[in-house]
C-alpha positions in Angstrom: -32.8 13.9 -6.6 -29.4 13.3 -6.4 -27.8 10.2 -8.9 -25.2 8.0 -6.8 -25.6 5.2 -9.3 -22.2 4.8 -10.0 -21.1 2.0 -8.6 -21.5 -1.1 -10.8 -18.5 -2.4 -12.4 -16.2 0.4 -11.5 -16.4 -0.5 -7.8 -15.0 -4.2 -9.0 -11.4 -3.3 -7.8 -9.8 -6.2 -5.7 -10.7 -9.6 -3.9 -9.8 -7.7 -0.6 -12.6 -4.8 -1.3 -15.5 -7.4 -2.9 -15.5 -9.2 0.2 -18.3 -7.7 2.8 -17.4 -7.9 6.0 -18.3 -10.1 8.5 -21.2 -8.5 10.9 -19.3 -9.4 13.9 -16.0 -7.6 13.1 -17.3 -4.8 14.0 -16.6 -2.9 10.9 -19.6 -2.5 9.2 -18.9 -1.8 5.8 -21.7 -0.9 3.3 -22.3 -0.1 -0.8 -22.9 3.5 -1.4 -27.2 3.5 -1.7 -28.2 4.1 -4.8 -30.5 7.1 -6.1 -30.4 9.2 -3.2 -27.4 9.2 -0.9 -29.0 10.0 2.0 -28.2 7.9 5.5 -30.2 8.0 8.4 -27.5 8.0 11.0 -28.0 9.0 14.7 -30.0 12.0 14.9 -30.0 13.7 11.8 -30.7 13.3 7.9 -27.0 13.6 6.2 -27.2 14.3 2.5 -23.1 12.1 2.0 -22.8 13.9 -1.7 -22.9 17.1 -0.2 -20.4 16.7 2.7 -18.3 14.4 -0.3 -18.4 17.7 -1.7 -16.8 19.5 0.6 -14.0 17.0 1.1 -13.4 16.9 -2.7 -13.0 20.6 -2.9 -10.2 20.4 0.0 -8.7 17.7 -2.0 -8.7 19.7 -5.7 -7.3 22.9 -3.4 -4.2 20.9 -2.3 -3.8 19.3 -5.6 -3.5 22.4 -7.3 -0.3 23.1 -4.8 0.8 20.0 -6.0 -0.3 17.8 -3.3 -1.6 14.4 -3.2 -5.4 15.1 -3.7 -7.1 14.1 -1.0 -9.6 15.7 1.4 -11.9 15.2 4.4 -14.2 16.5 6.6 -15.5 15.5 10.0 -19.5 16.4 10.2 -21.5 16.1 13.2 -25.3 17.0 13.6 -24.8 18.0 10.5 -22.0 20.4 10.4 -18.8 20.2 9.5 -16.5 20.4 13.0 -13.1 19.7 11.6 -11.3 19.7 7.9 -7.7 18.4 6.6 -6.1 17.8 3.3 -3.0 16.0 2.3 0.5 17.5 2.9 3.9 16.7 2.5 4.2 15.1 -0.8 4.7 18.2 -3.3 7.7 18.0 -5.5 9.7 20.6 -3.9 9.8 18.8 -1.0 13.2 16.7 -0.4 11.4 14.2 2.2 7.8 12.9 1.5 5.9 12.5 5.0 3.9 9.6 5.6 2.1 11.4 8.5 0.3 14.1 7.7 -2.5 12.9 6.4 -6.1 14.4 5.2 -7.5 12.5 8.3 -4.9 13.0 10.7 -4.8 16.3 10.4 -8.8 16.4 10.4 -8.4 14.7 13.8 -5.9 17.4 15.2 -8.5 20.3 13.8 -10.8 18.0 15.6 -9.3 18.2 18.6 -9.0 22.3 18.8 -12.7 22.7 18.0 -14.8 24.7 19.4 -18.0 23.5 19.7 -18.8 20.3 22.4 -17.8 16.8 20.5 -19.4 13.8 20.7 -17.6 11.1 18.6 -19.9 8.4 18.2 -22.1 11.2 16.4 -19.2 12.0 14.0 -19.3 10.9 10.5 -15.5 11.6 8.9 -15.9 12.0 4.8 -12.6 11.6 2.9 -12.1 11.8 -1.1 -9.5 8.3 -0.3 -9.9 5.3 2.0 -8.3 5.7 5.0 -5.4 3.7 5.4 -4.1 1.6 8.5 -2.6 4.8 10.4 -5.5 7.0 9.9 -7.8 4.0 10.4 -6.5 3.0 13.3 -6.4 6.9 14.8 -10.2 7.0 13.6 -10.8 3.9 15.9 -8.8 5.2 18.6 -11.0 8.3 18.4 -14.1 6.5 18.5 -15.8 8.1 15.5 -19.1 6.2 14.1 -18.9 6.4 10.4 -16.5 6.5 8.0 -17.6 7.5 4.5 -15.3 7.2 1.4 -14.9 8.2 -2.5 -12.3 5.8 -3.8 -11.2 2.9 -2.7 -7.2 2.3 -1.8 -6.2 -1.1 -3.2 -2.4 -0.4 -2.6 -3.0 0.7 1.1 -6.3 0.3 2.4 -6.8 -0.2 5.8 -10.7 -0.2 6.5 -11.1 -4.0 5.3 -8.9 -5.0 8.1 -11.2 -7.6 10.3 -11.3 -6.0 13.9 -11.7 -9.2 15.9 -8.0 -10.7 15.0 -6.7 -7.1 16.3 -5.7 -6.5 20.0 -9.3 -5.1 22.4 -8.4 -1.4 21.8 -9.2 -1.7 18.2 -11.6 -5.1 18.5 -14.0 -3.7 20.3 -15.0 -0.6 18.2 -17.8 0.0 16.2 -17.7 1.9 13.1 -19.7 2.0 10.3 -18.0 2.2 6.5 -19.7 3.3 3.6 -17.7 3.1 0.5 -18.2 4.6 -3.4 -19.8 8.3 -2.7 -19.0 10.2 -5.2 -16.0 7.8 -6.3 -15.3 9.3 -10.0 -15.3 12.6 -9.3 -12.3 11.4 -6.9 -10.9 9.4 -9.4 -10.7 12.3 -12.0 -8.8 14.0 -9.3 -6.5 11.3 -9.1 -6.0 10.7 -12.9 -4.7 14.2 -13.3 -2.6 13.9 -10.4 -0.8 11.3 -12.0 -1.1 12.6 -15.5 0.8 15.8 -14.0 4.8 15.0 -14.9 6.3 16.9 -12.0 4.2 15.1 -9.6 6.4 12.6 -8.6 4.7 10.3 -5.5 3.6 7.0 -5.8 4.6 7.3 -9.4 4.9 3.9 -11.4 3.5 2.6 -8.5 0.6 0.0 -8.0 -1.7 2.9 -7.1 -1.1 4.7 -10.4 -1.4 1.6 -12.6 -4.6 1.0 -11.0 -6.1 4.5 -10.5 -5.2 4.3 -14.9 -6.9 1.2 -15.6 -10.1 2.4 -13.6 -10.4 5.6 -15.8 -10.3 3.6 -18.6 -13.6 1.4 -17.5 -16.1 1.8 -20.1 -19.6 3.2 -18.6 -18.0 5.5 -16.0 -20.4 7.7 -14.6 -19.3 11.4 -13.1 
C-alpha cells in the first residue's frame, strides 16, 4: 500500500493555498487522500503516485541539463497520451523563456497524438502547480483533473476563483488535486537551487520558500 501521508504541516505554505475553494467556482480543488492515492475518476482506477512518477522522472531528466525541474504527463484511460518538461531556462542560455513550459509543451505533444482524445477524460500530472498561462491553456483545453506535487506560492495560478473570470474560463470544470508526491518534488527543487550555476529565479521568493520548506522538521519522502 502505497504511504501519501505527507501532507501535514509541510502543505501549510500560504493564506492563498489554505483556503479551499468555493464549490461553485468551478475549480474543485482537493488534499491529496491519504494512505492510498488512488482516485476514482471517470472510468478507470488511477494509481496518482505512479503517473507522479513519471512526471518526476521528466522533471529530474531536464534538471540534470540544467533545466528548471519540472515534469508532466497527460494520462487518459490510464495511459500516458502526452509528456513535456521545462525548457528555456539553462544557464547557457542568453534569454530565459517564459513559454515553454512542462504543460505547454505537454499540451502541444497532446495535440500530435495519435490515439483518439477525449479531454474531459484527461488527468494532466505535473511535479509544479501550474501557473496562470498553463492554467489557463489547461482550461481552454478542457481537461478534467489537474494533479500536482508542490505547490507555487510565487506564481500559482490554480487558486484563481473561476466565476470573477470572463465565460471562457468561468464556465469550466476542473478538478485539482494538490500534494502527490510533494517532497520528492521538493528535493528536486532544493538541489536546483543549491546548484550555483543555476541561475533562474535565484534569490527569488520561490527559492527562499522552496529553502524554508526543506527545513520543516517531520518531512516525509
Amino acid at each position: 500500500m502505497l504511504d501519501c501521508s505527507y501532507i501535514k504541516d509541510a502543505i501549510r505554505y500560504s493564506i492563498r493555498q489554505k483556503k479551499q475553494a468555493n464549490p461553485d467556482s468551478g475549480c474543485n480543488i482537493k488534499q491529496a487522500p491519504k494512505e492510498r492515492c488512488r482516485c476514482k475518476g471517470m472510468q478507470y482506477t488511477m494509481n496518482h503516485e505512479a503517473f507522479m512518477g513519471l512526471a518526476l522522472d521528466q522533471a529530474a531528466a531536464v534538471a540534470a541539463r540544467g533545466e528548471f525541474p519540472v515534469g508532466c504527463v497527460i494520462v487518459q484511460d490510464g495511459q500516458v497520451v502526452a509528456r513535456g518538461a521545462r525548457f528555456g531556462t539553462s544557464p547557457d542560455r542568453s534569454m530565459v523563456s517564459e513559454v515553454d513550459h512542462a504543460e505547454i509543451r505537454a499540451l502541444r505533444n497532446l495535440e500530435i497524438c495519435q490515439q483518439a482524445v477525449v479531454p474531459q477524460n484527461c488527468t494532466l500530472f505535473c511535479t509544479m502547480e501550474p501557473c496562470l498561462m498553463c492554467f489557463g491553456a489547461i482550461l481552454l483545453a478542457g481537461l478534467g483533473t489537474i494533479v500536482y506535487a508542490f505547490e507555487d506560492p510565487m506564481g500559482g495560478g490554480t487558486s484563481c476563483d473561476l466565476r470573477f473570470l470572463p465565460p471562457l474560463y468561468r464556465d469550466s470544470r476542473v478538478q485539482v488535486i494538490r500534494g502527490i508526491c510533494r517532497q520528492k518534488s521538493l528535493d528536486l527543487f532544493y538541489n536546483f537551487f543549491n546548484k550555483e550555476a543555476n541561475r533562474y529565479w535565484k534569490n527569488s521568493f520561490l527559492e527562499a520558500y522552496v529553502r524554508k520548506q526543506h527545513q520543516m522538521p517531520g518531512k516525509n519522502k
